[in-house]
Legacy VTK file of the C-alpha trace (Angstrom):
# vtk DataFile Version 3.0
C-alpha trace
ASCII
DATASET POLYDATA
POINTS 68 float
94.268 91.763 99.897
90.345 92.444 100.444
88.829 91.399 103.709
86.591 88.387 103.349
82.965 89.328 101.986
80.081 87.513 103.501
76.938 87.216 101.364
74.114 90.007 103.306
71.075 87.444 103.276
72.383 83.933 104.048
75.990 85.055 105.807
78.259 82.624 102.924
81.585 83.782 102.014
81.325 85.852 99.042
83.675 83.980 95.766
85.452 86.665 93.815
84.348 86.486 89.771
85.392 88.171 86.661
83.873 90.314 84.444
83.537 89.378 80.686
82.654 92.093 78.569
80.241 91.173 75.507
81.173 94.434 73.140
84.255 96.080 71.918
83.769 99.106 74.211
86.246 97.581 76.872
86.553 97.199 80.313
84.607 98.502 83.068
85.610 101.297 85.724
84.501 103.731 88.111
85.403 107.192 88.096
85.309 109.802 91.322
84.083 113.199 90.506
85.141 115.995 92.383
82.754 116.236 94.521
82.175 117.239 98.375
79.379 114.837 99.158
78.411 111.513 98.054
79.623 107.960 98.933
83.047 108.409 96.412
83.844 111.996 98.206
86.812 109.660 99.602
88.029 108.617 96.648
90.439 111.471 94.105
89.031 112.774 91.706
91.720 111.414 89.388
91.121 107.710 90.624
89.802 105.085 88.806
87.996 102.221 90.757
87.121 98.938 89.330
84.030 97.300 89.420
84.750 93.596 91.055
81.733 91.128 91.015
81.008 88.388 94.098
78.722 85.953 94.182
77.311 83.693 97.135
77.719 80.154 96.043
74.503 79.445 98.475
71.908 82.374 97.644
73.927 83.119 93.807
73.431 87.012 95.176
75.881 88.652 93.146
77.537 92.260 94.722
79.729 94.439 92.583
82.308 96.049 95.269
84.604 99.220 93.721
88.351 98.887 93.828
91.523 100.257 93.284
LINES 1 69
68 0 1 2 3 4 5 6 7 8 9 10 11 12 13 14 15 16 17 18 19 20 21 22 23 24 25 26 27 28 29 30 31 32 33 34 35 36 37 38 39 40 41 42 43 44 45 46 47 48 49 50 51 52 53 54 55 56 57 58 59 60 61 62 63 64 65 66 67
């Protein structure tokens, strides 16, 4: 389970959404390359992360986070 997000300008709990795709490409992800630097250096190279939206009920900011 994620910890709980909190919205960066007003400090609301972040509410997990979906992603709807509009074309027939397909879903999103987020793919590490093998690199030595960079915020994904943590992740393997052979990992895919998926984009996960959040959105402050308060502000509507909306955050993508990447996960496994």
């Amino acid at each position: 389970m994620v910890a709980e997000r909190t919205c960066p300008d007003c400090g609301e709990q972040l509410e997990e959404m979906e992603l709807q795709g509009t074309d027939a490409i397909g879903e999103l992800s987020i793919v590490s390359e093998a690199s030595d630097d960079g915020f994904l250096s943590s992740v393997r190279a052979d990992e895919i992360l998926t984009p996960v939206p959040y959105v402050c009920p308060d502000c509507r900011r909306t955050l993508l986070y990447a996960e496994p």
